[in-house]
C-alpha positions in Angstrom: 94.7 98.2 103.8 97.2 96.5 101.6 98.4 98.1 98.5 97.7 96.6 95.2 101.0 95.9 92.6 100.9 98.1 89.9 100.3 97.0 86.5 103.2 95.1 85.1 103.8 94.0 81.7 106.5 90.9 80.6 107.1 90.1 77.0 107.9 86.6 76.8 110.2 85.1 74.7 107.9 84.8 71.2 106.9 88.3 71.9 103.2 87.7 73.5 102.4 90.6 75.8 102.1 89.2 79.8 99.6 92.0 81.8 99.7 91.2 85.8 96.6 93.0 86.8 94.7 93.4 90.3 92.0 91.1 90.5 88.2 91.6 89.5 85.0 89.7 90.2 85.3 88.0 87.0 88.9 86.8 87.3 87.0 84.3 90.4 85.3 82.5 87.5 88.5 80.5 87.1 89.4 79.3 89.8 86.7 76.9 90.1 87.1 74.3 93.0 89.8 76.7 94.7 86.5 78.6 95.7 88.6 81.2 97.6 86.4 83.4 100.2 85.4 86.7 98.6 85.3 89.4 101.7 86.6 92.6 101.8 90.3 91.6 102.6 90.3 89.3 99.2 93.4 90.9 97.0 95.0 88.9 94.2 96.6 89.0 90.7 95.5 87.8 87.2 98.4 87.3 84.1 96.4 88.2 81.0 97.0 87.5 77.5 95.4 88.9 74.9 92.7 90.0 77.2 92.5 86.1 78.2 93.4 85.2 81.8 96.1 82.9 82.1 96.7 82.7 85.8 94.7 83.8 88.9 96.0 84.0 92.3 93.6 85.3 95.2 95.0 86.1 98.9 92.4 86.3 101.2 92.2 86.1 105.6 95.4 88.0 105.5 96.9 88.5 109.4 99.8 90.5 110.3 101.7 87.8 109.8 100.2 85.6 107.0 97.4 85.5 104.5 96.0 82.2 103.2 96.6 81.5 99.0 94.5 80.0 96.2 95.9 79.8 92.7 94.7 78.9 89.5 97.0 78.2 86.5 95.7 78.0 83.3 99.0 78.5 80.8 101.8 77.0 82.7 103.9 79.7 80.6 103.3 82.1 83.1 105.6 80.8 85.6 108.7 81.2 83.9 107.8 85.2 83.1 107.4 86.9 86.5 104.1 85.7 87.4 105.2 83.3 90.4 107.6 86.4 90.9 104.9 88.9 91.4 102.4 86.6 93.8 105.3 86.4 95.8 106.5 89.7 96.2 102.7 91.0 97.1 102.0 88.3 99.7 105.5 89.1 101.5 105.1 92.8 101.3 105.9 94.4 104.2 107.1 92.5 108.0 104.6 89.1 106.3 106.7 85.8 106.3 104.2 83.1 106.2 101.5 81.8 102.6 99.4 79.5 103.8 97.6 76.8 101.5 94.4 74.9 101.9 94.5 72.0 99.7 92.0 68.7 99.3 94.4 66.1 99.5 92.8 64.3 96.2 93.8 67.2 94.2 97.3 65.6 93.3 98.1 68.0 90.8 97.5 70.5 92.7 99.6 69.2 95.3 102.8 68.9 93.3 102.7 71.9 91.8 102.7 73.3 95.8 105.4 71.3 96.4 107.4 72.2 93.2 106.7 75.8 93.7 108.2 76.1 97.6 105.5 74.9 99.7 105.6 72.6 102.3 102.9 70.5 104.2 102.9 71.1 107.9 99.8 69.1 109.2 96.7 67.2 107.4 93.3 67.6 108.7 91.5 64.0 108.4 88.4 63.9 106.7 88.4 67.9 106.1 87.3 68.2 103.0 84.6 65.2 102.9 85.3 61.8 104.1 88.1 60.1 102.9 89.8 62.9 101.6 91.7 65.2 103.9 93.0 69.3 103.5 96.2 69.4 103.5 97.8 72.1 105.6 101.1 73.9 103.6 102.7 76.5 104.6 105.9 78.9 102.8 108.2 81.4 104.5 109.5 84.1 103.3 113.0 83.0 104.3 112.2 80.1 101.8 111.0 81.8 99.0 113.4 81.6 96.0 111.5 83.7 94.0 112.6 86.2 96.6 116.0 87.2 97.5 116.3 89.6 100.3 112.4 90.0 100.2 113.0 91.5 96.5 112.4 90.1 93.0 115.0 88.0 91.4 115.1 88.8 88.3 114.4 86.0 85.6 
C-alpha cells in the first residue's frame, strides 16, 4: 500500500501552529459536495489549526500511474505554508505522474482554483453531473507541478 506522510508541522508567519495529518473519518465531514469515494485505497491529508481543520484533501482510485483528487479548502492560508506542497508530494510519490480531478462544471470556484493551482481540463463529459451541468475532466503531471521541482518540495 501507499505510505502515509508523516506528521508535519509549519508555523506561519503570525506564529499559528499548521499540523498536516493523515486523514480520518471525520476529516470527510468537510468536504461536503466533493463526496470523494471512501474504499480501502482512500489516503489523504488534513492542515489543522488549533485542532480545527483547515484543509482536506482525499486521493482515492489510485493506479499505478494516477490517483483521482478531491480537495476542500476552508482557510485559504494554508496554501502559502506547505499545504499545496505536501498534497503534491504524496500524490507524486513514487514512478506516479498524473492527479486527476472530477469537477461539476457549475462549481466555478472550484474550477478556478484548479486552474490557479496547476490543473488543466482535458475533456468535459456533457450532462455528467445532472443535466445541464457537465464534469469537467482535469488532469496535472508531475512534470507540471511547480510545487515540485525534481519530484521534491520547493521550499516556500
Amino acid at each position: 500500500m501507499y505510505a502515509m506522510p508523516l506528521l508535519i508541522t509549519c508555523m506561519n508567519t503570525a506564529g499559528l501552529l499548521l499540523e498536516f495529518v493523515p486523514l480520518i473519518n471525520w476529516h470527510l465531514g468537510y468536504m461536503g459536495v466533493a463526496r470523494p469515494n471512501v474504499c480501502e485505497d482512500t489516503r489523504g491529508i488534513t492542515a489543522i489549526k488549533a485542532g480545527i481543520p483547515q484543509a482536506v484533501c482525499v486521493f482515492d482510485n489510485w493506479s499505478y500511474n494516477s490517483c483521482m483528487i478531491h480537495i476542500w479548502i476552508g482557510n485559504p492560508f494554508v496554501l502559502r505554508h506547505g499545504f499545496a506542497e505536501e498534497v503534491f508530494k504524496f500524490a507524486f510519490s513514487g514512478d506516479r505522474t498524473k492527479i486527476i480531478g472530477i469537477t461539476p462544471s457549475d462549481n466555478l470556484k472550484a474550477l478556478k482554483f484548479i486552474k490557479n493551482i496547476g490543473f488543466r481540463e482535458i475533456y468535459r463529459i456533457r450532462d455528467g453531473c445532472e443535466i445541464g451541468v457537465d464534469y469537467v475532466l482535469t488532469e496535472m503531471t508531475k512534470d507540471k507541478c511547480r510545487y515540485l521541482k525534481d519530484g521534491k518540495i520547493i521550499s516556500s
